[in-house]
NUVEX-784726 format. One record per residue (C-alpha): residue in three letters; residue number from 1; x, y, z. Coordinates in steps of 0.001 Angstrom, whole numbers, plus 500000, padded with zeros to 6 digits. Layout:
residues N
NODE baba sedo      X      Y      Z
NODE  ALA  NUM      X      Y      Z
...
***
This chain:
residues 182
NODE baba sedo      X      Y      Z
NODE  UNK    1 500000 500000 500000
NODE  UNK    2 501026 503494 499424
NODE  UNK    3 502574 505668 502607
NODE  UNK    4 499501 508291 503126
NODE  UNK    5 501496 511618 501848
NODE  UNK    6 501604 509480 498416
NODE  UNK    7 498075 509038 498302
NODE  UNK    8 497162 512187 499572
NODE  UNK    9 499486 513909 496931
NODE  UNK   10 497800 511418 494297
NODE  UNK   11 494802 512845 495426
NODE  UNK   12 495958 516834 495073
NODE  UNK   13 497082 515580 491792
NODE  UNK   14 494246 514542 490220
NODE  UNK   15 492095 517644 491433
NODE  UNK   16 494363 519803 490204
NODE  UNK   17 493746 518546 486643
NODE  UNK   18 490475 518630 487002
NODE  UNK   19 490441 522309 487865
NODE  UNK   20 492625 522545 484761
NODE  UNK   21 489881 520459 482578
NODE  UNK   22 487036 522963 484258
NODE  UNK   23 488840 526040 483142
NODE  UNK   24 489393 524652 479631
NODE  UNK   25 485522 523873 479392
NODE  UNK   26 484756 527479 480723
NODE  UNK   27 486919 528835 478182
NODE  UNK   28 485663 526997 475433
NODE  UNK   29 482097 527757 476562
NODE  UNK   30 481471 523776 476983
NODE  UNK   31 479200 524493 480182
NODE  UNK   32 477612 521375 480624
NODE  UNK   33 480894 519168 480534
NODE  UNK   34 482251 521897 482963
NODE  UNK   35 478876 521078 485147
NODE  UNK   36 479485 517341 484641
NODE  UNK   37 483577 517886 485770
NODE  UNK   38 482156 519555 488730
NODE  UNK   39 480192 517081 490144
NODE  UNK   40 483532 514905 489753
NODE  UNK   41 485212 517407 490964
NODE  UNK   42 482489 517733 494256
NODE  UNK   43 483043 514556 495213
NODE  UNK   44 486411 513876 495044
NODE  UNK   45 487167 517116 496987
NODE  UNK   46 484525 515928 499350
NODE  UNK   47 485400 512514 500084
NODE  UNK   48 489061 513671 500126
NODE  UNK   49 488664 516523 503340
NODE  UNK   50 486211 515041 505197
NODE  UNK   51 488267 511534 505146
NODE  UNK   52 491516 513565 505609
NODE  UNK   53 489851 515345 508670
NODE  UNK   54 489106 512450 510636
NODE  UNK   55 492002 509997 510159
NODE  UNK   56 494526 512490 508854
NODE  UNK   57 494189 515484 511305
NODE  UNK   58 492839 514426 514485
NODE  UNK   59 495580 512016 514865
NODE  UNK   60 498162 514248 513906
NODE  UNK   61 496182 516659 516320
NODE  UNK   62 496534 514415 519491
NODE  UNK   63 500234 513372 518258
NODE  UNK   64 501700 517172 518079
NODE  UNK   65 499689 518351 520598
NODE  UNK   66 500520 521779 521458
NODE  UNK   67 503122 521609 518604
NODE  UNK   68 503342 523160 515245
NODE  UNK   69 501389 519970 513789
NODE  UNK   70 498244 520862 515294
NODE  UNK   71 497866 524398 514722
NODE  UNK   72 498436 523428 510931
NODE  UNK   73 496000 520361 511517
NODE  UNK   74 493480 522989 512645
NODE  UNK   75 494515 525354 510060
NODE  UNK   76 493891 522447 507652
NODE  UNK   77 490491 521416 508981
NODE  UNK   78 489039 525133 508290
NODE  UNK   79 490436 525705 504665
NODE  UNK   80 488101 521848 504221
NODE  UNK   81 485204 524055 505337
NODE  UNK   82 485935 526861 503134
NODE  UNK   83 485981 524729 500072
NODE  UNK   84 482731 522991 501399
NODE  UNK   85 480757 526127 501656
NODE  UNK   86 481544 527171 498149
NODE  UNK   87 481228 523871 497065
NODE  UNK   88 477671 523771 497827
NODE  UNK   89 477451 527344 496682
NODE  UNK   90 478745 526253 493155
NODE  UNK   91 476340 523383 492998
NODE  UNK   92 473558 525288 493376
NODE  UNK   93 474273 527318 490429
NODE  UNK   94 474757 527090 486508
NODE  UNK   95 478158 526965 485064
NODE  UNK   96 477372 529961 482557
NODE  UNK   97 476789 532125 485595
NODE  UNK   98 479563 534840 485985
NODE  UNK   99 479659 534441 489578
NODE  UNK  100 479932 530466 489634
NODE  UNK  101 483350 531253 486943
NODE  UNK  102 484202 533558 489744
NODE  UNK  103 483608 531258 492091
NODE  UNK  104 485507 528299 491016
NODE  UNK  105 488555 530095 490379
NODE  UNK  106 488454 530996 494442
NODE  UNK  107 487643 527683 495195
NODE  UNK  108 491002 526560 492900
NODE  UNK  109 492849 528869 494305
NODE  UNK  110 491776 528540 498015
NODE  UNK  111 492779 524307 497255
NODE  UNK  112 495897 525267 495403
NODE  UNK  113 497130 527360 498731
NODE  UNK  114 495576 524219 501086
NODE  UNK  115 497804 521822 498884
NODE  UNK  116 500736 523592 499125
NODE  UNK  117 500825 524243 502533
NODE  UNK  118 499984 521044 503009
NODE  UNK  119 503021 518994 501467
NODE  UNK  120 505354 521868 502267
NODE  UNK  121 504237 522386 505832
NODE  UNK  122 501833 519670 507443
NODE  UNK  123 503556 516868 505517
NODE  UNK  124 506891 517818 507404
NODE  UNK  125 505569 517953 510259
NODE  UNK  126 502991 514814 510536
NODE  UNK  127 506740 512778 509601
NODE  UNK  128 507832 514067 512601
NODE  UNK  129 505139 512322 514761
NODE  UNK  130 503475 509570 512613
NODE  UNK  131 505350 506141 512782
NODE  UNK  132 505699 504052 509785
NODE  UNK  133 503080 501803 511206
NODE  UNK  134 500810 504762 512169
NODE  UNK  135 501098 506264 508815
NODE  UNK  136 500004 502905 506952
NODE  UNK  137 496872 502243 509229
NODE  UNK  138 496068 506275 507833
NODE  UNK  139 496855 505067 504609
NODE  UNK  140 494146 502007 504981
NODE  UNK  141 491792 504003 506892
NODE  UNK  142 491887 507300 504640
NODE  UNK  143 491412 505105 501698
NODE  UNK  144 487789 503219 503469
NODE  UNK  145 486400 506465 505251
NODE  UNK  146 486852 508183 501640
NODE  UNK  147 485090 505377 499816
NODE  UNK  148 482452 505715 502103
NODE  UNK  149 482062 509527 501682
NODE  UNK  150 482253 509497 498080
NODE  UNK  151 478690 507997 497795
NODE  UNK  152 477256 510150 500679
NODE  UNK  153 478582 513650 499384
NODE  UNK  154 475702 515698 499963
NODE  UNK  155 474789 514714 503469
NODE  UNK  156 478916 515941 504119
NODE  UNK  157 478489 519151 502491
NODE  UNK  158 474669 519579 504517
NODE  UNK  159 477097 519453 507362
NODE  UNK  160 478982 522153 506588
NODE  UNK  161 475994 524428 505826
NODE  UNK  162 474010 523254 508540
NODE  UNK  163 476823 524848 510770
NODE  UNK  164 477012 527933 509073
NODE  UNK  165 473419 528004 509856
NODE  UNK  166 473241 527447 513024
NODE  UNK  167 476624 528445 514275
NODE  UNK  168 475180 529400 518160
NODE  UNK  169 472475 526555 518099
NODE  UNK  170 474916 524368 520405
NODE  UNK  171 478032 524863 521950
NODE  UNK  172 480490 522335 520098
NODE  UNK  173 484082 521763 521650
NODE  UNK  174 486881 522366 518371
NODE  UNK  175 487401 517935 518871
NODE  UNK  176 483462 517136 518483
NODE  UNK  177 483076 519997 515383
NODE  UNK  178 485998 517927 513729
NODE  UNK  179 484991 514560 514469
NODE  UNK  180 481623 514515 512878
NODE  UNK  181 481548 510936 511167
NODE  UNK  182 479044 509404 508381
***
């Protein structure tokens, strides 16, 4: 099995071109194949944070607490809630909107930042505290919690809204906000 920076870089990867593919479509006024590498595009971003959250983060959370590792974990955890937010912004508009090309560039932009901090910073860092064993059960469990969230997409993204909704309806602790499971 792949160490879990190589799959999580695989995973940057493979948005990144899919950005690319969106902005071609966009360009070339192709606005329903943009739509349709969207909704790819949703779900892999998705399934990727929300799995990357909760095996990815919290542990490195607990292993560096109090340590540069978990302020970037949290730091992490945020820019995922970002992209969900315009996610479901984006999905609830049409592709030939100015404001969803707008948007999308953002949301590119806001994941391009994410990635790079994240294999220049948080990758560095999680090396420091993972063991090799620790960092192949992420690798397993990353790879089954994403499976599982890539056929339950909207209920994660409902999450995110339903907190921006109700942000005061109940006191949440910052472990219980970030532990939300499926």
């Amino acid at each position: 099995m792949a160490s879990i920076y190589d799959m999580l870089k695989k995973d940057h990867r493979e948005v990144e071109k899919l950005f690319e593919k969106i902005e071609d479509c966009l360009d070339g006024e192709e606005y329903a194949e943009a739509e349709h590498l969207f909704d790819t595009l949703k779900t892999e971003l998705t399934a990727h944070a929300k799995a990357e959250e909760q095996v990815f983060y919290e542990p490195l959370k607990t292993a560096a607490k109090e340590k540069e590792g978990e302020e970037l974990a949290w730091e992490g955890g945020e820019e995922h809630h970002v992209m969900s937010l315009l996610l479901n912004e984006l999905s609830r508009m049409d592709a030939e909107e100015e404001e969803w090309k707008a948007k999308i560039k953002v949301l590119s932009e806001i994941v391009e930042h994410h990635v790079e901090e994240e294999e220049d910073e948080i990758f560095p860092q999680a090396k420091k505290w993972f063991t090799k064993e620790q960092e192949q059960q992420i690798a397993q469990d990353m790879k089954e919690v994403k499976d599982k969230y890539k056929s339950k997409v909207e209920e994660a993204l409902e999450e995110d809204i339903e907190i921006l909704m109700h942000p005061m309806s109940e006191k949440r602790s910052h472990s219980s906000t970030h532990q939300r499971q499926i």
